[in-house]
C-alpha positions as CSV (number, residue, x, y, z in Angstrom):
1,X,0.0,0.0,0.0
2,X,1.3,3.2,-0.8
3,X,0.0,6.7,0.4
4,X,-2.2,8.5,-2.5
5,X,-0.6,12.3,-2.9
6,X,-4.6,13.0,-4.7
7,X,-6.6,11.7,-2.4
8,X,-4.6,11.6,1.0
9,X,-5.8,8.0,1.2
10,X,-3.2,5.0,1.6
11,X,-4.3,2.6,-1.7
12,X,-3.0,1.0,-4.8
13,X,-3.4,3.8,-7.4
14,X,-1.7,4.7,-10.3
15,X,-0.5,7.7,-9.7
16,X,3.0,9.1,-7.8
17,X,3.8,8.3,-4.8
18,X,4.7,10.8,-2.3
19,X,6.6,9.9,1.1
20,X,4.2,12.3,3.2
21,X,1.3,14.4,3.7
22,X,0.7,17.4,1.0
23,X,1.6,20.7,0.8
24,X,-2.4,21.9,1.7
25,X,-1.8,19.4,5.1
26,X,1.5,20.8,5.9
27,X,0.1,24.8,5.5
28,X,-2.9,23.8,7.7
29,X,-0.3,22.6,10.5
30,X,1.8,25.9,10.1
31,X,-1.6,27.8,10.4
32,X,-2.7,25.7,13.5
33,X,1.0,26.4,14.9
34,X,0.8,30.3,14.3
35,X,-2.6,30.2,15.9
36,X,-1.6,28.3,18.8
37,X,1.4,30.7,19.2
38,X,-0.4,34.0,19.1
39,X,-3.0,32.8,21.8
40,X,-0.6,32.0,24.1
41,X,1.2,35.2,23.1
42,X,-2.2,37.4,23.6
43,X,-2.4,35.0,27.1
44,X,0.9,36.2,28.3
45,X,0.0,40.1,27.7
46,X,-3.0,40.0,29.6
47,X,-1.5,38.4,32.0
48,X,1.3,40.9,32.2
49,X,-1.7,43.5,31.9
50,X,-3.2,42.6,34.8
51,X,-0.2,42.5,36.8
52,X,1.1,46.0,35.7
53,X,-2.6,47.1,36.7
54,X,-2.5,45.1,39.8
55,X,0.6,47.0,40.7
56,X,-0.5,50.3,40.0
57,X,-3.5,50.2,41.6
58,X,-1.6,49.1,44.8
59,X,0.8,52.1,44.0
60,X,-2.2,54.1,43.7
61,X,-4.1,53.1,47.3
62,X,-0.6,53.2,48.9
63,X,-0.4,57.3,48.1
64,X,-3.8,57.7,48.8
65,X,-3.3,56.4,52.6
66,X,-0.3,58.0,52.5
67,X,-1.7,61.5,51.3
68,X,-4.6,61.2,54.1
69,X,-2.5,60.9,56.8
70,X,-0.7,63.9,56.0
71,X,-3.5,65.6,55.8
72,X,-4.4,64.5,59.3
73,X,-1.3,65.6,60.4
74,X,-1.6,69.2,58.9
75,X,-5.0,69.4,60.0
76,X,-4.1,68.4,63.7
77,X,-1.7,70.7,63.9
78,X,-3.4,74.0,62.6
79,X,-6.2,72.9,65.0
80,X,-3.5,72.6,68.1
81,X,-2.4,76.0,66.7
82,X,-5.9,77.7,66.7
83,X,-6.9,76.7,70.6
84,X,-7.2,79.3,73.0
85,X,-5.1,78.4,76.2
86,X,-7.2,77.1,79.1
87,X,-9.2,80.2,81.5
88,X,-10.7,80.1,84.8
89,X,-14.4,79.7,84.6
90,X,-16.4,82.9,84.6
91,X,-18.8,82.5,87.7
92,X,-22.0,85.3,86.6
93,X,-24.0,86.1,89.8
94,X,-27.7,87.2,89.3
95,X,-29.2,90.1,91.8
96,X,-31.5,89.2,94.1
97,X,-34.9,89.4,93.4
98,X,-36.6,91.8,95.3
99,X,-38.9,90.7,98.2
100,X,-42.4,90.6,97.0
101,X,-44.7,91.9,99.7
102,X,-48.3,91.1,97.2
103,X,-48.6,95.0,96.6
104,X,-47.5,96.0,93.2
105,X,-44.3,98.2,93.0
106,X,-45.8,101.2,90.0
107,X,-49.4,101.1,92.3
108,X,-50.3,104.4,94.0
109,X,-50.5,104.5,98.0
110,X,-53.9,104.0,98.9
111,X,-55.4,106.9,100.3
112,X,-56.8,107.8,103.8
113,X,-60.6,106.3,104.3
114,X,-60.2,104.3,101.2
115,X,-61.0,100.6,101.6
116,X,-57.9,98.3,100.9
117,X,-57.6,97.5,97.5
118,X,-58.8,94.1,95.7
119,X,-56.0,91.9,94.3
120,X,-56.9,90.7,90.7
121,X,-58.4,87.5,90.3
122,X,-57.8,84.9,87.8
123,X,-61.3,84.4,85.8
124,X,-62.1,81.2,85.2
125,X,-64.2,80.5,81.7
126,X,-67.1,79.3,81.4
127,X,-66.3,75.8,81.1
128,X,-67.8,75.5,77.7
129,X,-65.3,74.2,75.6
């Protein structure tokens, strides 16, 4: 049996007899090779992609922190700068209120004969609502 260079087929046939596969066979293998090699070529750069993004990101968040606690610090400081030192306590005294004998302080005297004035009563309504 002999390998058919026509057909691909291994039979008896008339025609030349090649020792492998054809050229379209070996062209397909290249093409698979090349498409094998560029997906793990296009793996490898994302790969490298997310690590350079990993990185940066991490580069990123450390400044951030790092940024924020200088901040802190400044802002500590200006605050320790703007307190006022410590005072005594002010103590605030009010008068005494003056002694409240039921006559009203602006009222007249009442005058001789007169009979003692009334004190104002709180009216009560009428009980209607």
């Amino acid at each position: 049996m002999r390998y058919c260079p026509d057909c691909g087929v291994s039979h008896d046939c008339e025609g030349q007899v090649s020792a492998g596969p054809s050229d379209a066979v070996r062209i397909a293998e290249i093409e698979r090779d090349k498409e094998i090699q560029l997906a793990k070529i296009g793996a490898r750069q994302d790969r490298d992609w997310n690590e350079t993004s990993l990185e940066r990101t991490e580069i990123e968040a450390e400044a951030a922190v790092e940024a924020a606690a200088a901040e802190a610090e400044i802002i500590g400081a200006a605050l320790e700068a703007s307190e006022p030192p410590a005072a005594e306590p002010i103590e605030i005294v009010a008068p005494e209120p003056p002694a409240d004998d039921g006559e009203p302080d602006d009222a007249p005297p009442p005058a001789e004969g007169s009979p003692a004035p009334e004190t104002p009563s709180r009216k009560v309504g009428l009980g209607m609502w």
